[in-house]
C-alpha positions in Angstrom: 90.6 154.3 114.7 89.3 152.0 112.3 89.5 148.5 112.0 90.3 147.0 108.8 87.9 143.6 107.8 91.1 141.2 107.4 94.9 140.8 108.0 96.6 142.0 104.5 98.0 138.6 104.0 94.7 136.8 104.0 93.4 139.4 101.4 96.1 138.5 99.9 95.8 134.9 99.6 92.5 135.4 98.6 93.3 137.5 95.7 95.8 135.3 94.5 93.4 132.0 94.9 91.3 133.7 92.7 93.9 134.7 90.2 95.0 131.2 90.0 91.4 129.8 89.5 91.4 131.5 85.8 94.2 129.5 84.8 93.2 125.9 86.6 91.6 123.7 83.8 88.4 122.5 85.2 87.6 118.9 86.1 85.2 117.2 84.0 83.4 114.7 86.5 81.1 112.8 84.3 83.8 112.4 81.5 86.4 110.8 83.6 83.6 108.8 85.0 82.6 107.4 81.8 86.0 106.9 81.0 87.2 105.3 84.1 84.1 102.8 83.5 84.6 102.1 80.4 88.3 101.2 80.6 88.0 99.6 83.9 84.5 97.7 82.2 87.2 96.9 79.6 90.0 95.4 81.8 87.0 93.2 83.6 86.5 91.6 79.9 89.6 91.2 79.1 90.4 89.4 82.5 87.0 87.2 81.9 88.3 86.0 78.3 91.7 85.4 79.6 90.1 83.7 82.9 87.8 81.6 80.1 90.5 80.6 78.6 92.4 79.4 81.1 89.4 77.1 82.6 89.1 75.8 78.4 92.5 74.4 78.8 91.4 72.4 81.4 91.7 74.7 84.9 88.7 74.4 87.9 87.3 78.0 87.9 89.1 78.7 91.8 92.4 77.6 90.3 91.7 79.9 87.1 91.0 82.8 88.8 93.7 82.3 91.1 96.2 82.2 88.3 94.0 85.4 86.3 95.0 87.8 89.4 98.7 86.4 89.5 98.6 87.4 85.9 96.9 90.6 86.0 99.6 91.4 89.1 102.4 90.7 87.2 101.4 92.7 84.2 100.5 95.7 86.2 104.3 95.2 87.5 105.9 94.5 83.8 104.3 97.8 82.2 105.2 100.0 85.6 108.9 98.7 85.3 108.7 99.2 81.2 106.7 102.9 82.2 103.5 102.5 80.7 101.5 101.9 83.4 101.4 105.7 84.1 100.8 106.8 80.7 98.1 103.8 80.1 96.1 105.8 83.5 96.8 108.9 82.6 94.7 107.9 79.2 92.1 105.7 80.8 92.2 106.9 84.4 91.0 105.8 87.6 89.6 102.8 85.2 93.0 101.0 86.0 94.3 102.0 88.9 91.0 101.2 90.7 91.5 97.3 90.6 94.5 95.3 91.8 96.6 96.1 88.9 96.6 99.9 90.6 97.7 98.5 93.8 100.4 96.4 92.3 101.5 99.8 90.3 101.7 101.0 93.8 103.9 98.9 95.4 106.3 98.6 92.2 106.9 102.5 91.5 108.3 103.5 94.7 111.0 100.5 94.5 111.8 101.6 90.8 111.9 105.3 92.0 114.6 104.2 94.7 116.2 101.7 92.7 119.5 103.9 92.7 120.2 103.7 96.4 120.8 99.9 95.8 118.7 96.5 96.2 118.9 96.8 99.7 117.7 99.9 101.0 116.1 101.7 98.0 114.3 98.9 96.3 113.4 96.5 99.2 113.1 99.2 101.4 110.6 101.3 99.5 108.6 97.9 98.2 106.2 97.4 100.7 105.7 101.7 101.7 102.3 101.4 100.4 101.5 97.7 100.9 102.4 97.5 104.3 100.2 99.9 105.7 97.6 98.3 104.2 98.4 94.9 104.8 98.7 95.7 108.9 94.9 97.5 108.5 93.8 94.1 106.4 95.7 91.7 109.0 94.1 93.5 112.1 90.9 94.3 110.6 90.9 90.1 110.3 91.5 89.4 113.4 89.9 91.5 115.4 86.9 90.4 113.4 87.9 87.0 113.8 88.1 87.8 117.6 84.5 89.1 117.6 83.5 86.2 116.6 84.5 83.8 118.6 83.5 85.6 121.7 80.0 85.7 119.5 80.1 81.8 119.5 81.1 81.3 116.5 84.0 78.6 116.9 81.9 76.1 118.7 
């Protein structure tokens, strides 16, 4: 009797994985990396001239950038809502979703993606599936280092 290298279904898979990999387009690394940095390199100046301009008009530079992320947040928000926030990345890439106007695409999509099961349970509910995770690992990560601390000395 002779044994047989691998279970048909695994040859299988194999054969098929391979198939597949003629028709996958294949990544190209260094151009989406340029392209990421560029756009997100783009974004930063952008945000610099429009955090300039702010301070010209007679802002402190704390209070100016303060007022630059609110604005940078609700943009992010507006152009998800209009749905142009997904076409803008799929253009620039991981240049915009990198920086906080990704994470405020983040929260909004799912809320607009439920917004037929009503305020309630689709919008408010879905809001905060992304944010909350990571505002429970920001919030504990703070205090625990906060707790280290003070057992280091620190709040003498």
């Amino acid at each position: 009797m002779s044994k047989s290298k691998g279970t048909p279904g695994k040859e299988v898979a194999k054969a098929y994985e391979k198939y597949a990999m003629t028709f996958t387009p294949k990544p190209r690394y260094f151009y989406n990396c340029v392209k990421a940095f560029i756009a997100g390199g783009l974004l930063c100046v952008i945000a610099m001239l429009i955090q300039n301009r702010i301070m010209a008009s007679g802002w402190e530079e704390k209070d100016a950038a303060a007022l630059l992320t609110i604005i940078l947040i609700c943009s992010a928000q507006l152009l998800t809502g209009l749905g142009w926030f997904d076409t803008i990345a799929k253009v620039v890439g991981a240049g915009v979703i990198v920086p906080i106007t990704g994470f405020a695409n983040s929260m909004v999509a799912p809320a607009i993606e439920y917004k037929k099961e009503g305020i309630v349970l689709g919008v408010g509910g879905k809001l905060f599936s992304l944010a909350g995770p990571v505002l429970v690992c920001g919030i504990s990560s703070a205090a625990l280092v906060g707790i280290i601390y003070w057992f280091m000395g620190g709040m003498r």
